[in-house]
C-alpha positions in Angstrom: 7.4 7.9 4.4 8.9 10.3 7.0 12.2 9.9 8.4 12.9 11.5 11.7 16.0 14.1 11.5 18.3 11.6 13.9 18.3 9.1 11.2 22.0 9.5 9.2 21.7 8.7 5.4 23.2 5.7 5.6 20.2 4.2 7.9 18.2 5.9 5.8 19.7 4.1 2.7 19.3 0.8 4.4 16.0 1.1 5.0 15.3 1.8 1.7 17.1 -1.0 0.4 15.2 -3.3 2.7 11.7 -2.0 1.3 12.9 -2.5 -2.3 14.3 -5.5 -2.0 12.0 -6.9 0.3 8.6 -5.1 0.0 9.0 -4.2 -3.9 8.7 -1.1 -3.6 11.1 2.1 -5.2 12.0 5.7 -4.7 10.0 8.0 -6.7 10.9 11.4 -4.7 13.0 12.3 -1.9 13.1 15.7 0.1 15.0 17.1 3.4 13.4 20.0 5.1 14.6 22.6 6.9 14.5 21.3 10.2 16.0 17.6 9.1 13.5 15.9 8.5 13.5 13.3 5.9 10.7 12.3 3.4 10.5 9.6 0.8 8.0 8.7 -1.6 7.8 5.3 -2.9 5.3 3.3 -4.6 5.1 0.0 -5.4 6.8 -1.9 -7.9 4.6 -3.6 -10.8 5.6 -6.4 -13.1 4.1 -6.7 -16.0 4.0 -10.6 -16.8 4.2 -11.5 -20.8 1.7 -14.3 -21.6 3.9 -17.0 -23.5 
């Protein structure tokens, strides 16, 4: 998930909040290049459910 350079980390944060929270999704990488660009790698959440 790309992030363009404009974007300050808080934003950034938020947005990534909003996908965990909301989406069930979580951070597995992140990486700022050179020229300011953001990227985040997520994937998505699994839960395992226990047969009772």
């Amino acid at each position: 998930m790309p992030l363009p350079s404009h974007i300050s980390r808080r934003d950034a944060k938020i947005i990534l909040t909003e996908l965990a929270e909301y989406g069930r999704w979580e951070l597995v990488r992140t990486r700022i290049y050179p020229n300011g660009v953001k990227r985040m790698w997520v994937k998505k959440k699994i839960q395992k459910i226990v047969r009772t």
